[in-house]
N, C-alpha and C positions, 0 to 999 in steps of 0.2 A: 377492396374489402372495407365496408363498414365498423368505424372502430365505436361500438357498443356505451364502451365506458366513457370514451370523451363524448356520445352523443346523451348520454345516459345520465352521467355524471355521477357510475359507481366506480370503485374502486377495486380492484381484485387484490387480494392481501398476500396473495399466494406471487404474484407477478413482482410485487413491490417488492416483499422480503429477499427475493432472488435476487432484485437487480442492486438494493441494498447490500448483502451480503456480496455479490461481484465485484462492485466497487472498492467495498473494502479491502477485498483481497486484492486489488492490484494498485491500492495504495500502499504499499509495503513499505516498513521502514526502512532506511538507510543504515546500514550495517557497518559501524566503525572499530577502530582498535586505537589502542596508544604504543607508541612506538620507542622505546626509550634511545634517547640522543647520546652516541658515544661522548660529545663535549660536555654535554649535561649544560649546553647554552653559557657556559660560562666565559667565554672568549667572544662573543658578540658586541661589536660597540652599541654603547648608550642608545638606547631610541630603535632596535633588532626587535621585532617580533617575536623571536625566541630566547633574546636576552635572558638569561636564568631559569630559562623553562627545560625543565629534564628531560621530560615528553612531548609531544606533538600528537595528534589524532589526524588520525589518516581514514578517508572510507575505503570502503572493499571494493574492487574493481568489477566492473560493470560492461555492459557492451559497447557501451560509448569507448570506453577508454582501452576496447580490443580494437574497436575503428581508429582509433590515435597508434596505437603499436604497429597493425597494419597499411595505415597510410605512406602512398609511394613518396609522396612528396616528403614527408617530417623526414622517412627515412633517409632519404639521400640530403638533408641537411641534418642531418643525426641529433635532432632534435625531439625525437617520437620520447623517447621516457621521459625526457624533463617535460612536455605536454601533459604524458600523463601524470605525474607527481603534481604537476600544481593544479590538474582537475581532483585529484584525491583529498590534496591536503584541506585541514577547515580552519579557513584563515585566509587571508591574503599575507602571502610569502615570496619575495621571490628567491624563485628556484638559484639562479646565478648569485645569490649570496650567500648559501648554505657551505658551511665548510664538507668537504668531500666525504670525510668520516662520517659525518652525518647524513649525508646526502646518498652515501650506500648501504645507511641503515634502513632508511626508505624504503631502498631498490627491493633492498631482502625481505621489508616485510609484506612488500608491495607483491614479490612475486608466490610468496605463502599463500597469505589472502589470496590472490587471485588462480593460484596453479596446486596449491598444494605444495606440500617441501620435501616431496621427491622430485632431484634434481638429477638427470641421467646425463651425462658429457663424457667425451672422449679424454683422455689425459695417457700421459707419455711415465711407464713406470721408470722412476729414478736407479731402479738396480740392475734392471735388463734393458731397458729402453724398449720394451714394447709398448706398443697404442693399446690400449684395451677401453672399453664402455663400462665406467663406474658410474655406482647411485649413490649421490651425498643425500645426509640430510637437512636442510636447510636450518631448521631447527636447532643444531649442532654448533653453528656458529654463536660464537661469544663476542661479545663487544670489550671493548679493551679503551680505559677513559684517557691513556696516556703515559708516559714516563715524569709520574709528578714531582721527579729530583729535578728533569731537566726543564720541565713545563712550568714557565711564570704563570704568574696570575694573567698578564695581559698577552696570553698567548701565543711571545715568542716561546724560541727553545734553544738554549745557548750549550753549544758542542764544543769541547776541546781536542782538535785533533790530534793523532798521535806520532806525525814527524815532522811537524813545523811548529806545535805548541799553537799553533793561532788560533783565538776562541771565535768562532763564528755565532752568529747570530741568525736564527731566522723565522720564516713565521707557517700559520697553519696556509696552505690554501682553498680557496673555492672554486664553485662551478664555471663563476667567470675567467678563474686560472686555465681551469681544464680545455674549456674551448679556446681559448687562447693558445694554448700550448697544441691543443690537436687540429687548430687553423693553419699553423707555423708549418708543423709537420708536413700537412697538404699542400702547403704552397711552395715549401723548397723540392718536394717531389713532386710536383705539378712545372715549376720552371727547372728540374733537374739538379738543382742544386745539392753540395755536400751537408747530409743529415748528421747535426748535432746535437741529438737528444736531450743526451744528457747535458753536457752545458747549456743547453737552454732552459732546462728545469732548473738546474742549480740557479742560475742566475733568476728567475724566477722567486724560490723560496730563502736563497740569500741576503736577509739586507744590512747587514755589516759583519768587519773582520776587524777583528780586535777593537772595537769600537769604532771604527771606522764608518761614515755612512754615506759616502763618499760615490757614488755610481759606478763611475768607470773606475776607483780602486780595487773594489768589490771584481768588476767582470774582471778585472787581468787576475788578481788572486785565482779567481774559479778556473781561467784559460792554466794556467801555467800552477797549477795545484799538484803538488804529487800524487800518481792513481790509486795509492794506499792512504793516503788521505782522502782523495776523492771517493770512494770503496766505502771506506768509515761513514765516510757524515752519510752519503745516501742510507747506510743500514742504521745507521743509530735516528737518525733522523727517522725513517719510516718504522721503528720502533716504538719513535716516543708521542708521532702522534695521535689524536685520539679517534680509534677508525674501528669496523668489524674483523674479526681476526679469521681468513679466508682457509688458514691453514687447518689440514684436518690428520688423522691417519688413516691411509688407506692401505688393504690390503689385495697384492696384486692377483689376480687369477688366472697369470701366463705363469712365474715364478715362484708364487706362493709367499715373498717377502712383503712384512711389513714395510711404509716408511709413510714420513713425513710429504705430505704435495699442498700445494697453495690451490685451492679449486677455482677454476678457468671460470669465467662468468661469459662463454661461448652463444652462438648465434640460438640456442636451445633453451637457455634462461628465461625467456618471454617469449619464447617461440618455439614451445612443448609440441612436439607428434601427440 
């Protein structure tokens, strides 16, 4: 077919404006949010990107970043959300250095933006013990900046336990704790070995007793700790630092009782029917 206008050298006005306004529309902006930070950036060392910054801006999830959640490979290195957090985030951040409180304020606004904040999961009622399929609202969640009696300025959190009197010492952790801690995990049930959770977190966010700072003082204190001391510092500890507050009230529709449940962030969070 003979193209008229380039042989011609008119124009058609009607052709142009169409493919002009086309264009336009699937130049679409990038859709962003601000996200407020449970630390409010205040426990970052000197020279942190987020060093004293409340907020962070985050974009809205896209299909790119469904082919990151879906990817077989990221999955099986459990890798897929921190992919997509540091495709979202605007900044160069790394994701392994965000304290976790932070880093699941993200997750939460991450999974709004991109799903909506009806969240439907299974959960185990506390008064009957039946399963039933509850819908939170994601929205619901409140951030919580910390126990500012116990939280220094530089981030530690110093706890007095209640049957040795010993004041411990300890600190926030990160992304790089997290995978560290859920590599351990996999590698002593991968060589069969006796799974120590919990003392390997303690010792993880421990780093002194009674001013101590000492390494292996530290570990034998955590191994041979009374469980009502150990009990303590996990609860007081996981109160005071500065994270999303998961706990909601739910009402049950096998027994009808109200109660308190900590909502599961199950295989359905980023991977809605």
């Amino acid at each position: 077919m003979r193209n008229n206008e380039e042989r011609l050298g008119i124009k058609n006005p009607i052709v142009d404006n169409a493919i002009e306004n086309s264009s336009n529309q699937l130049n679409m902006p990038t859709l962003t949010d601000f996200v407020d930070l449970p630390t409010k950036g205040k426990y970052y060392p000197e020279g942190h990107p987020l060093k004293g910054k409340e907020q962070v801006e985050i974009k809205f999830m896209t299909s790119h970043e469904e082919d990151l959640l879906t990817s077989k490979s990221l999955l099986k290195k459990g890798i897929a959300i921190d992919r997509v957090l540091s495709s979202l985030l605007v900044g160069k951040v790394d994701i392994d250095s965000l304290f976790i409180g932070d880093k699941n304020a993200l997750i939460i606004a991450t999974r709004i933006n991109g799903y909506g904040s009806d969240y439907t999961t299974k959960i185990t009622c506390p008064r009957c013990e039946e399963t039933i399929d509850y819908e939170f609202n994601l929205e619901d969640i409140k951030i919580t900046n910390g126990n500012q009696e116990l939280l220094g300025s530089d981030g530690l959190i110093t706890i007095e336990l209640p049957k040795t009197k010993a004041k411990v010492c300890c600190r926030l952790l990160n992304g790089k704790d997290e995978k560290f801690l859920s590599q351990m995990m996999e590698n002593k049930k991968k060589h069969k070995l006796e799974e120590t959770n919990i003392t390997d977190q303690l010792k993880l966010y421990v780093v002194s007793v009674n001013g101590s700072l000492d390494q292996q003082e530290v570990f034998n204190f955590i191994t041979k700790m009374p469980s009502l001391d150990s009990k303590y510092l996990r609860k007081v500890y996981q109160e005071s630092i500065p994270n999303v507050d998961l706990t909601q009230e739910v009402n049950c529709s096998h027994c009808g009782e109200e109660s308190e449940v900590i909502m599961p962030l199950g295989t359905t969070f980023f991977w809605p029917k």
